[in-house]
N, C-alpha and C positions, 0 to 999 in steps of 0.2 A: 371357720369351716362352713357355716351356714351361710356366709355372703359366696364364698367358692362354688358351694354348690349350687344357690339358687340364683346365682349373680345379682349387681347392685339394683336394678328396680324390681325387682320378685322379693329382695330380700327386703327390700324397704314397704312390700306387699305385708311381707311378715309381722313387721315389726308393728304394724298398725292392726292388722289384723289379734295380733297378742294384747295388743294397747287395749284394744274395745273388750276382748272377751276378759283379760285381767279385771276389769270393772266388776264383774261378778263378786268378786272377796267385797268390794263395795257395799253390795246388798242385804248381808247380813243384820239390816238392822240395827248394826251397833251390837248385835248381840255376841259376838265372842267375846268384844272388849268389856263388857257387864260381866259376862261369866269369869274373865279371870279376876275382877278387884273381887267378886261374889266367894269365889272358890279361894283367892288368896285369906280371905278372912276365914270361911270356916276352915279351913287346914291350921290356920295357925290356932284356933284353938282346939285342933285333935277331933273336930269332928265329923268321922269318916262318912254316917250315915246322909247327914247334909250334901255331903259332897258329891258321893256318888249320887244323890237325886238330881243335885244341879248338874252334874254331866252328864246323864241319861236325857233331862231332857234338853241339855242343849245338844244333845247328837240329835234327838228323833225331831226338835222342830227344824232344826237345819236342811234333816231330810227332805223332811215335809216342803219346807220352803224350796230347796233345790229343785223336786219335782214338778211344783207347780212354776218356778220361770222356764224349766226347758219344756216343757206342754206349751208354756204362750213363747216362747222364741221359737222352737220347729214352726208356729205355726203363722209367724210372722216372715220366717228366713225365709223362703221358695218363693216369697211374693217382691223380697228387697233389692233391686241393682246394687247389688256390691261392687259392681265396674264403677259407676258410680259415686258410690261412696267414697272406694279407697283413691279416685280420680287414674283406674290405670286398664289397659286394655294386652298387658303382658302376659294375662293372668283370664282365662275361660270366666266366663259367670258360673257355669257349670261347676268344674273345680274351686272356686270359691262358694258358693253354697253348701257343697260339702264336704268342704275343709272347715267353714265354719261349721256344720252341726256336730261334727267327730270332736271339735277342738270346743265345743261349747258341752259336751255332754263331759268329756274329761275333767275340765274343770268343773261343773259341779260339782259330779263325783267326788274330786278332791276338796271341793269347797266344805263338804258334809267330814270329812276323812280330818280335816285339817283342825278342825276343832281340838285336836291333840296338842297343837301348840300351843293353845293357852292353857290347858293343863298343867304342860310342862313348866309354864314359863308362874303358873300359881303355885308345881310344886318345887320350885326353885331348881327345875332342873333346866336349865337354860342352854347347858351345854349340848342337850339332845336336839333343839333347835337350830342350833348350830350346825350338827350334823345331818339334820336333814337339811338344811341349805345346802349343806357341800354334796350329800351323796345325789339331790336333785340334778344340779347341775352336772353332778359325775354321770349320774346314767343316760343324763341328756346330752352328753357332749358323746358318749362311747355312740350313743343311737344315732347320733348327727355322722359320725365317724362311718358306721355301719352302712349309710344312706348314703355317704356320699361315695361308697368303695362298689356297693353294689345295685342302688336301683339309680336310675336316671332322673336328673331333677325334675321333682314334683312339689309343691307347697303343700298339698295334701298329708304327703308322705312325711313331711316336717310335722305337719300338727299332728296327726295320728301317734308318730312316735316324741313327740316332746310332752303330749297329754298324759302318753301311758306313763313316762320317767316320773313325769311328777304324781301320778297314783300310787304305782308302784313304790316310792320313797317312803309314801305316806303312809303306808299299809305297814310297812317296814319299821316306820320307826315306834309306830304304834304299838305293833306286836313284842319290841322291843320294851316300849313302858307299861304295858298291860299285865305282859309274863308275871314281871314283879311288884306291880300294883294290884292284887287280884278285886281288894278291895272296891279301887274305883271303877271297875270294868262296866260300863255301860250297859243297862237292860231296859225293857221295857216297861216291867214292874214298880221300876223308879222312875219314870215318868209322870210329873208333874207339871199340871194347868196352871199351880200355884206359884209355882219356882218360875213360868213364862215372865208371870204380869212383874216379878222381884227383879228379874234378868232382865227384863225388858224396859225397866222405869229408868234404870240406870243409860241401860244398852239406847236407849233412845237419844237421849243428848251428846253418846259418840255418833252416833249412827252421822247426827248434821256434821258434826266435824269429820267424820272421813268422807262424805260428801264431797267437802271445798277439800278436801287432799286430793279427790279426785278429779275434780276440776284443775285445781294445780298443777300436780304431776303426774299427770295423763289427759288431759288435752291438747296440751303441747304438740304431740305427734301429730293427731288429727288436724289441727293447725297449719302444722307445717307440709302434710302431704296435700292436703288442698289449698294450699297457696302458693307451694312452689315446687311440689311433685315427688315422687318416692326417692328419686336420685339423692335430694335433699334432705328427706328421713333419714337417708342411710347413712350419708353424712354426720346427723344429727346423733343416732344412735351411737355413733362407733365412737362419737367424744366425750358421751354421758356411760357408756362403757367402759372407757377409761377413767372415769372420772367417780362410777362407782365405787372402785374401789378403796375410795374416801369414804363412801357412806356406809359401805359394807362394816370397815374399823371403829367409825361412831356406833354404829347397832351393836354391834360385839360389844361395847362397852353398857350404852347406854338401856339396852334391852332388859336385862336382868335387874335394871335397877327401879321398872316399872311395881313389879311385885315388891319390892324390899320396900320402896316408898309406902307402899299400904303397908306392908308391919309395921315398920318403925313407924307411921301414923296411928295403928293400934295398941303400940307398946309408948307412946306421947316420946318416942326416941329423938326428939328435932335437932339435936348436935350429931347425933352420923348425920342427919338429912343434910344438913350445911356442909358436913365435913364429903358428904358423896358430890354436891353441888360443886365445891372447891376443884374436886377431880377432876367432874367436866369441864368445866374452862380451861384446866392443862391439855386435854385432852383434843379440845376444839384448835388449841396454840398449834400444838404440837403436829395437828392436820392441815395447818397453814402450810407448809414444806412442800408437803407432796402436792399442793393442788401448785404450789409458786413453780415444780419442776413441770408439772403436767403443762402450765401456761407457757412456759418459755420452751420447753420441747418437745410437748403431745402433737403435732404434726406428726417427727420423723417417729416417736414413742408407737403413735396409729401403725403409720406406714411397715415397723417392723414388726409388729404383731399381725396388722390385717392382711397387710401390703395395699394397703389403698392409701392416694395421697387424698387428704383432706386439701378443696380448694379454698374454704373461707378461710382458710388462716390464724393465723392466731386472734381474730377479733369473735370468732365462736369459741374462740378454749378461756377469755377472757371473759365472755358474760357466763360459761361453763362455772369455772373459778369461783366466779362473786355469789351466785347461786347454790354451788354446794357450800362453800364458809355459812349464808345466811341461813341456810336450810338446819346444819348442824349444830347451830348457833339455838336456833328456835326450838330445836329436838331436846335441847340439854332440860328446856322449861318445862315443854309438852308433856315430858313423860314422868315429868315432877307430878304437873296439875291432873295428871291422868291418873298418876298413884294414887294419888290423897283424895281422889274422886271429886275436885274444883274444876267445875267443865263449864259451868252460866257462861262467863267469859268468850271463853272459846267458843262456846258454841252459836252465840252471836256473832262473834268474830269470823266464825266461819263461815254464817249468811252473807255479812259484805263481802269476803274474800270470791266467794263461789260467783258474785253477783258480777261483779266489778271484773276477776281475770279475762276472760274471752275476749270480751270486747278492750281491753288493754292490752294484751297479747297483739292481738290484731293491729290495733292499730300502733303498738312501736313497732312492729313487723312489717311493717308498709315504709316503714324509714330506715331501719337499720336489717331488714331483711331477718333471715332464721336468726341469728341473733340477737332479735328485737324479740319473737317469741320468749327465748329466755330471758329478758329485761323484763319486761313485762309479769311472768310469774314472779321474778323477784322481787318487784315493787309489791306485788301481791301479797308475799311471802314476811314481806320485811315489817308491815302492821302486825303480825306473830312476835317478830324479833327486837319488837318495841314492846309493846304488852303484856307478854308474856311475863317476862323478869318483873316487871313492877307486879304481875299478880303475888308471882311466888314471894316477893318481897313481901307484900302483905299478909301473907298466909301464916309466915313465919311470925314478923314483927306481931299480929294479934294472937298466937299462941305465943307467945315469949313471954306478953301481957297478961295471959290467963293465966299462965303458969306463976309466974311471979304475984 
């Protein structure tokens, strides 16, 4: 609905435009990913007043922080060619100045709001996570509906109401675990300086690794619209759109098993840990299928959902493919070493990764074209999907040793 309404280069405006301001969830620091191994631990041993401290003050510094990047972005924006930037002239500088500050203030917002999902996903309630993925997209597809029936296409009008669905979601499902957590309800009272520096020693060594994830998967875009133009983005999205829905089914599974990794790390439980590990690799098999239909049919698959034919062909659903298997692949480890809080690794791994993708993007993209961009991150990607396993293999093999 969104490419119908804003048609293919306005929409491919969008989707870069989402790209850059998404990076905001980036900024945090590393701190939500501290808060929930932090909050996974005191919950498992019943300690309510712990917790509520550590989530009061990861709402009030979040704030804090939210505040002071939209102070230095308004005040950055009105001075930036965003014609420019996004390489397009379909699209006002006007209207994209404040499309960006509407769609940069929303997300804050939610970025501070959000901090609910590691709650959730510490108080192993994973499936409310869930639901606010679905009802996000549900109020954004009804508001995309809404815009497209009655006002006339604007990008503006997209960011205004695709910012509000996902506040609004957030607010919602919060109210929803709050009702019946009265306990952990967020105050100022529980605010702590102390809980920052504990939240922050951790949150600092994710912070580099979701760095080189953003460099990863999200540059890509940026990429691609200044190298061979939004038409091209649009392309690009509508087959990682399809192709989501592979990564959508590994989060579902593999989500929930971040937190459980920290119990059974605090309960010395290492046989579920193998035995949840085993699953994953059924799980990554069994995702092999749909990306092997998506390659051989995502063309007309696009065309009957979007109605747009894809021109690259099957040699973009093909580096699509190899890219989500690898990506999936490396997830199953990540969120092993991320439970059990083994991030050294990673997190230098993540300096080269961050160092090295752009200019490798780049330059398979000048040979194999947008499909060289995704080559490119995958070779990026695939130092993870080398790595990785041999970490968790050690982790285990020297607790099987202590233990014994």
């Amino acid at each position: 609905m969104m490419l119908h309404y804003l048609g293919g280069a306005t929409f491919g405006v969008w989707v870069a435009i989402f790209s850059v301001v998404s990076w905001v969830v980036f900024f945090d620091l590393g701190f939500g990913s501290g808060l929930r191994n932090k909050l996974s631990e005191s919950l498992s041993k019943d300690d309510l007043q712990e917790s509520s401290i550590l989530i009061s003050t990861a709402y009030g510094s979040m704030g804090l922080l939210s505040l002071f990047l939209y102070a230095l972005f308004i005040c950055a924006n009105f001075f930036i060619d965003w014609q420019a930037v996004f390489s397009t002239n379909v699209v006002s500088q006007y209207e994209l100045q404040w499309s960006m500050a509407v769609l940069a203030f929303l997300f804050l917002l939610n970025f501070t709001l959000l901090i609910v999902l590691q709650v959730l996903h510490a108080s192993k309630k994973t499936f409310l996570t869930v639901a606010h993925q679905f009802l996000a997209n549900f109020f954004a597809l009804v508001a995309v509906f809404l815009a497209k029936t009655l006002i006339a296409p604007s990008l503006f009008v997209i960011c205004l109401l695709y910012g509000i669905s996902q506040v609004v979601t957030t607010v919602y499902i919060s109210f929803i675990f709050y009702r019946k957590n009265f306990s952990l309800v967020p105050n100022l009272r529980s605010f702590s300086v102390n809980r920052i520096k504990l939240i922050a020693f951790l949150g600092g060594q994710f912070f580099i690794i979701q760095l080189a994830v953003l460099v990863i998967f999200s540059t890509d875009k940026i990429i691609i619209i200044k190298l061979f133009g939004p038409a091209a983005l649009t392309e690009y999205e509508l087959v990682f759109k399809a192709y989501s829905a592979i990564l959508i089914i590994s989060t579902l599974f593999l989500t929930p098993l971040w937190s459980r990794y920290t119990h059974a790390a605090a309960e010395e439980d290492y046989s579920w840990m193998r035995g949840a590990l085993r699953r994953s690799h059924w799980v990554c098999a069994i995702l092999f299928i749909p990306s092997m239909i998506l390659y051989f049919f995502g063309a007309d698959i696009v065309f009957l959902w979007a109605g747009y034919r894809i021109e690259s062909g099957s040699s973009l659903f093909l580096a699509m493919s190899i890219f989500v298997l690898v990506r999936v692949w490396s997830d199953i480890y990540a969120y092993f070493l991320n439970g059990v809080g083994v991030l050294k690794v990673q997190m230098w791994l993540a300096v080269v990764q961050a160092v090295i993708n752009i200019p490798l993007s780049v330059a398979v993209a000048k040979i194999y074209g947008v499909s060289g961009v995704i080559y490119g991150s995958t070779l990026t990607l695939s130092l993870s999907a080398i790595l990785l396993p041999l970490c968790v293999y050690w982790y285990l093999k020297n607790k099987k040793n202590l233990s014994s």
